[in-house]
C-alpha positions as CSV (number, residue, x, y, z in Angstrom):
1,X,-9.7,46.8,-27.8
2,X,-6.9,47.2,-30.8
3,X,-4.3,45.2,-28.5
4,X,-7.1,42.6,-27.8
5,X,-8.4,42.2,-31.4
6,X,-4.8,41.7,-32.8
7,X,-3.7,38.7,-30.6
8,X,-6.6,37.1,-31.4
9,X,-5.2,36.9,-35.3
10,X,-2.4,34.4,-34.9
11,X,0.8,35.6,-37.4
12,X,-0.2,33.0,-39.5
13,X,-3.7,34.4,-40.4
14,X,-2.4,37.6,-40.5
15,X,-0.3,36.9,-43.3
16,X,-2.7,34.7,-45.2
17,X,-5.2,37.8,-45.1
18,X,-2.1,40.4,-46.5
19,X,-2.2,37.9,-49.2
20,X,-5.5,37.9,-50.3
21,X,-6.2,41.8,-49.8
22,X,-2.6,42.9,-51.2
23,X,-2.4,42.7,-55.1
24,X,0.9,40.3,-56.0
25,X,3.4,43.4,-56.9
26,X,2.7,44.6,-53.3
27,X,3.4,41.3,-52.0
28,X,6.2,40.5,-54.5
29,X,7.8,43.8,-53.0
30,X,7.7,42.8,-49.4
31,X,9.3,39.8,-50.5
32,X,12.0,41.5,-52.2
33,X,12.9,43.8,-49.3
34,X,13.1,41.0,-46.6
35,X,15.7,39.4,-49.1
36,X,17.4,42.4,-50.3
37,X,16.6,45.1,-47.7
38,X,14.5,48.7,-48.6
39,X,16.9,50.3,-50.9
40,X,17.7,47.8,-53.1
41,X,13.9,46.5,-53.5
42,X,13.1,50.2,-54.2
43,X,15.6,50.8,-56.9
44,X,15.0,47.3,-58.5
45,X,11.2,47.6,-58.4
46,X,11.6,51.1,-59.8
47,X,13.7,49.8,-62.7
48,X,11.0,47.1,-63.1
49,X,8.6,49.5,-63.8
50,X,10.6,51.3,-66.8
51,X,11.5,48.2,-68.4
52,X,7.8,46.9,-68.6
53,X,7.0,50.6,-70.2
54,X,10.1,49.7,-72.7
55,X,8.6,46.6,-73.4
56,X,5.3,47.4,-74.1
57,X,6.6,50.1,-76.4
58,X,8.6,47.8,-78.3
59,X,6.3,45.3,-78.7
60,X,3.0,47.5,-78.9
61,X,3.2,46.1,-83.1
62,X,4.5,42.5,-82.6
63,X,2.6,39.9,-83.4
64,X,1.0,37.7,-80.4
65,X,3.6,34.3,-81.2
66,X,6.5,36.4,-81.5
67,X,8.2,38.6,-78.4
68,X,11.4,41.4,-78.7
69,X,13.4,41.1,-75.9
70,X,15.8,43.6,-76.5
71,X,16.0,46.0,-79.7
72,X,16.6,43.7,-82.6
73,X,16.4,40.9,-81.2
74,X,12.6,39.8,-81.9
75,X,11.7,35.8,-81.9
76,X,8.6,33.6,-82.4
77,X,8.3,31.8,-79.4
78,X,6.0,28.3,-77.9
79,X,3.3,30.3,-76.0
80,X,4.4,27.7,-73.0
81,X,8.1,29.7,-72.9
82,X,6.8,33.6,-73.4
83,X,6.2,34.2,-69.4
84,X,9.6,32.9,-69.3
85,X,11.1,35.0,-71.9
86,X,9.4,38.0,-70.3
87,X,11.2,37.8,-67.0
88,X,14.7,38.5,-68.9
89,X,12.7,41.0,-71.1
90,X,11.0,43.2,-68.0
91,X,9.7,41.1,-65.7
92,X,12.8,40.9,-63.4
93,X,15.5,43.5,-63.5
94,X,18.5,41.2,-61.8
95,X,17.3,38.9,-64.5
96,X,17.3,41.4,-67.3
97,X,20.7,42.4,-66.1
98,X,22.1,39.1,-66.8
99,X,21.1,39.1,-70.2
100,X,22.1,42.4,-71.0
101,X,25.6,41.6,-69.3
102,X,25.6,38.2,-71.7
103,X,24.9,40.0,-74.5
104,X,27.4,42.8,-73.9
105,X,30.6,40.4,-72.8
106,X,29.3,37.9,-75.7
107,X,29.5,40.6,-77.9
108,X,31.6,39.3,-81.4
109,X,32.1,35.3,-80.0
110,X,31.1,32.9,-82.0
111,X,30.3,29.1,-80.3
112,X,28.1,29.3,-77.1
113,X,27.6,25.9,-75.0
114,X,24.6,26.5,-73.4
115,X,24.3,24.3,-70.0
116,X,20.6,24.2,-68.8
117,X,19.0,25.8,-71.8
118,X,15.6,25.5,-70.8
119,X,13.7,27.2,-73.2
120,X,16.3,28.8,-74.7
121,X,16.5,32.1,-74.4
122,X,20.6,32.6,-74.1
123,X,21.1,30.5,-77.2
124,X,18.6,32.6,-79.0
125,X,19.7,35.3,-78.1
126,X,23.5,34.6,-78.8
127,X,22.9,33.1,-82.1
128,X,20.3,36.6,-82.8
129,X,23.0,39.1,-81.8
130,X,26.0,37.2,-82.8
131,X,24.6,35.0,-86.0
132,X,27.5,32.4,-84.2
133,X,26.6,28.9,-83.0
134,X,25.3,27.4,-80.1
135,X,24.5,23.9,-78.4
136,X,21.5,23.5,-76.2
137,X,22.0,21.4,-73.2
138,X,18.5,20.5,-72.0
139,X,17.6,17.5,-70.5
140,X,13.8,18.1,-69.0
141,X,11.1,15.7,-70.9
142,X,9.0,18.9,-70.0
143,X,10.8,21.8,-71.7
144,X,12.3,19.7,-73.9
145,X,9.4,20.4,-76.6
146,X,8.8,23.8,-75.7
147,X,13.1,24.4,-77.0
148,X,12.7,22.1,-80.0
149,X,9.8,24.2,-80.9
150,X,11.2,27.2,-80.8
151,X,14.2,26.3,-82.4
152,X,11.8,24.8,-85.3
153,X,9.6,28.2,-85.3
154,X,13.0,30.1,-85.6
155,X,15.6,28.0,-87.4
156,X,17.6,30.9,-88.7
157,X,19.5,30.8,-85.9
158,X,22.5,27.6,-85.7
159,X,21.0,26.0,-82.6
160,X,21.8,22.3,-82.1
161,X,19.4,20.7,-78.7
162,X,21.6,17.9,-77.1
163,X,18.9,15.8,-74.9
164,X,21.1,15.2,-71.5
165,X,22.9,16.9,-68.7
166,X,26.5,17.9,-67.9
167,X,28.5,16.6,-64.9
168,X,31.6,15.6,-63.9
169,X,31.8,11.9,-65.5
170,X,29.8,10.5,-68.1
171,X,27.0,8.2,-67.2
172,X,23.7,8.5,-65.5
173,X,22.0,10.5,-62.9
174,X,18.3,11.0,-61.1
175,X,16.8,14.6,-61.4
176,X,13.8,15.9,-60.0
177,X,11.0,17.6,-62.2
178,X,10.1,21.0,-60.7
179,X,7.7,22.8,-63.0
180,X,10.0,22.8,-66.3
181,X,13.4,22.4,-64.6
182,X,15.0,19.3,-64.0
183,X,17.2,19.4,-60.8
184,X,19.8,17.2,-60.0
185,X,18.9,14.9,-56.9
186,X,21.9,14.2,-54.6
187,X,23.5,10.8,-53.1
188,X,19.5,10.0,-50.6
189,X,17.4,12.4,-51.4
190,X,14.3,10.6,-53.1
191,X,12.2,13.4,-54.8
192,X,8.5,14.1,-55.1
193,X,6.3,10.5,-56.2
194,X,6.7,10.8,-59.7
195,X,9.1,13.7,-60.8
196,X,12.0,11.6,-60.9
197,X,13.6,10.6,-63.9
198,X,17.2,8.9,-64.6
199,X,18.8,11.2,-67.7
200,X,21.8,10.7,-69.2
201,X,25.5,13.0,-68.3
202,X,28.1,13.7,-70.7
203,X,31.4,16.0,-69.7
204,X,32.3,18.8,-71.3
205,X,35.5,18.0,-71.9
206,X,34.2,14.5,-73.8
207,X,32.9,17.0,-76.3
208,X,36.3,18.3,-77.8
209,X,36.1,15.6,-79.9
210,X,33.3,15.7,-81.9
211,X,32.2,19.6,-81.3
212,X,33.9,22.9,-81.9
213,X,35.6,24.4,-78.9
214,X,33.2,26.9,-77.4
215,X,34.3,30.7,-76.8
216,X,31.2,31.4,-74.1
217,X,29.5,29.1,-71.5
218,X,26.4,29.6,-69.7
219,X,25.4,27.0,-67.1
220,X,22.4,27.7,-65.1
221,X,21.6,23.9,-63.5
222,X,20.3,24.4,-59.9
223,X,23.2,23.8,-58.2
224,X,24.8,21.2,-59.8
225,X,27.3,23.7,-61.2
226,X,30.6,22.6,-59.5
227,X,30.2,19.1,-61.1
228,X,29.7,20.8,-64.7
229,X,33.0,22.7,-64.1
230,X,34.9,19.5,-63.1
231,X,34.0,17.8,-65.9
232,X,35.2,20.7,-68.3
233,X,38.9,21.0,-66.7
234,X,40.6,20.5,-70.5
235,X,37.8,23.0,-72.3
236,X,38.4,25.6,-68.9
237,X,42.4,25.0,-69.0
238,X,42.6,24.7,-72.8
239,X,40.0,26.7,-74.3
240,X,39.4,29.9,-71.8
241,X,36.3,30.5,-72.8
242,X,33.7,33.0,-71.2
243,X,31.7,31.4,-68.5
244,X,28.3,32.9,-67.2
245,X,27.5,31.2,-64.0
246,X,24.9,30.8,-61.9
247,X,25.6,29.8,-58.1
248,X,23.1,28.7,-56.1
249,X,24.6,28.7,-52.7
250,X,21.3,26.5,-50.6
251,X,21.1,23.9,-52.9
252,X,25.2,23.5,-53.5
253,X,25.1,23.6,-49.2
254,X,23.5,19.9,-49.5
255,X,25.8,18.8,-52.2
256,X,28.6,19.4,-49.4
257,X,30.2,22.0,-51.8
258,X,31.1,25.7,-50.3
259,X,31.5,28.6,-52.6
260,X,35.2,29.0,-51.7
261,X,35.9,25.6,-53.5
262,X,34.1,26.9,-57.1
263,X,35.9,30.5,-56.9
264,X,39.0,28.3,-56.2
265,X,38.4,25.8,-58.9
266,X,38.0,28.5,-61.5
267,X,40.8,31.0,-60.1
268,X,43.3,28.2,-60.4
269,X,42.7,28.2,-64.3
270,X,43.3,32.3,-64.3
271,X,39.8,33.5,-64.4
272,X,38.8,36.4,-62.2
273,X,34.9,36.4,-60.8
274,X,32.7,39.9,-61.5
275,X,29.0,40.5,-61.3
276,X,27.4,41.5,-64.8
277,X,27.8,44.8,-64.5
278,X,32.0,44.0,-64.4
279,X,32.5,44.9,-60.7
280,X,34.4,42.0,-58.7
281,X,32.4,39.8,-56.1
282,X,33.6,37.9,-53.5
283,X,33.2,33.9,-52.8
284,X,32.5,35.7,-48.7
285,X,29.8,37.4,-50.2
286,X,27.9,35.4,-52.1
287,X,27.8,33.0,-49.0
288,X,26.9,35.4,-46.9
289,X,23.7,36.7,-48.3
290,X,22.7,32.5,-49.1
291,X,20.6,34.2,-52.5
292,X,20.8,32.8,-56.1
293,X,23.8,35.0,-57.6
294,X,24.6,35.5,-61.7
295,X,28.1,35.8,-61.7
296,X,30.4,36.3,-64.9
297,X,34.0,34.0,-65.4
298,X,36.6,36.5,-67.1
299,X,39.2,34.0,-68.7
300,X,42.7,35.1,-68.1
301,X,43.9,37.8,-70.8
């Protein structure tokens, strides 16, 4: 009678049913261990847990239009960027270990270049714990007012939003809109029916001229990374500044570019490749789990 009544739910409607009965951190944890396996989804969601009751500690007194995402380090922020703000302040502990990593390896430096800002959470934060500089790279039409505004609600901090994205050559290039992001669309792929736009690209490098040399880079563009490396050859070779990277190994597979050629591009300038904890990760691993990976870019020296 079991046997029979099962087959007769296809997997399909079994797993449409687990998502209406199961609340979303159930179903969020299934997800996580079918990526990252048992363990590591246990220990993560357990962290999880701890930060949100840090969180809500530290911000039991804040005012609603203003969030601390680490002691300190308090902000008034565009409702439209708090949920984002949240995932680097509890919501997500690989995410809240990248900004803790950023903030302890940016510890004392003084220019950040921020590629794919966003909201800008890593150029408040910089500018918060460092009271140093920063430039915004942001090119989305949609989260381009949610940055401006909170730059305006906290302009305290040295923030300067520069409205275009970063590749290998200057010019022009199509992106596709996906929620707040804009994501650079490759040589035939069309995009959704109106979530295209054309933006302009500037290099890295073309900014020595007119901006101060940076001492920390962040770039976190959807897998357009390698091309903003290429274009910064003279601020990488020159410069050595700290890089914060993030590799996204699906989407750089249909650009045609394998993770062996960035960890080569940035080894041949001296710089060795850690996680943010400091411990040394492979170009073989990173391919071989195909998942989004934060790594850090330790200049030579």
């Amino acid at each position: 009678m079991l046997r029979r009544s099962a087959r007769a739910f296809p997997p399909t409607m079994l797993k449409s049913l687990a998502k209406r009965m199961l609340p979303a951190p159930a179903i969020a944890f299934v997800r996580l261990c079918r990526q990252r396996g048992l363990l590591v989804a246990a220990s993560l969601s357990w962290r999880q847990r701890a930060l949100r009751k840090a969180f809500e500690a530290g911000n039991r007194n804040v005012p609603a239009d203003q969030i601390e995402i680490r002691p300190g380090l308090r902000f008034k922020v565009n409702k439209e960027a708090r949920g984002g703000f949240e995932y680097f302040a509890f919501r997500d502990a690989e995410m809240c270990d990248e900004l803790d990593g950023f903030l302890r390896l940016s510890r004392g430096r003084k220019v950040l270049w921020d590629i794919g800002a966003l909201h800008g959470i890593f150029s408040m934060a910089f500018c918060g714990e460092n009271h140093g500089n920063a430039l915004a790279f942001e090119p989305s039409p949609v989260a381009t007012p949610v940055l401006r505004d909170n730059l305006a609600r906290n302009s305290d901090l040295s923030i300067r939003h520069l409205c275009c994205a970063v590749g290998e050559e200057r010019g022009k290039a199509r992106f596709e809109l996906f929620w707040h992001h804009a994501c650079a669309l490759g040589e035939g792929e069309s995009g959704a029916p109106g979530q295209v736009i054309e933006v302009d690209v500037v290099t890295l490098d073309e900014l020595l001229s007119k901006e101060e040399p940076p001492d920390t880079i962040k770039i976190d563009v959807e897998g357009y990374e390698f091309r903003v490396l290429k274009g910064a050859r003279r601020v990488l070779g020159e410069f050595h500044p700290l890089v914060f990277l993030e590799i996204h190994p699906e989407v750089l597979g249909r650009w045609g570019t394998a993770i062996a050629e960035i960890y080569a591009f940035l080894e041949g300038f001296g710089y060795a490749i850690v996680d943010p904890s400091g411990s040394p990760v492979s170009a073989a691993a990173v391919a071989r789990d195909g998942l989004v990976r934060r790594v850090v870019c330790l200049p030579p020296g």
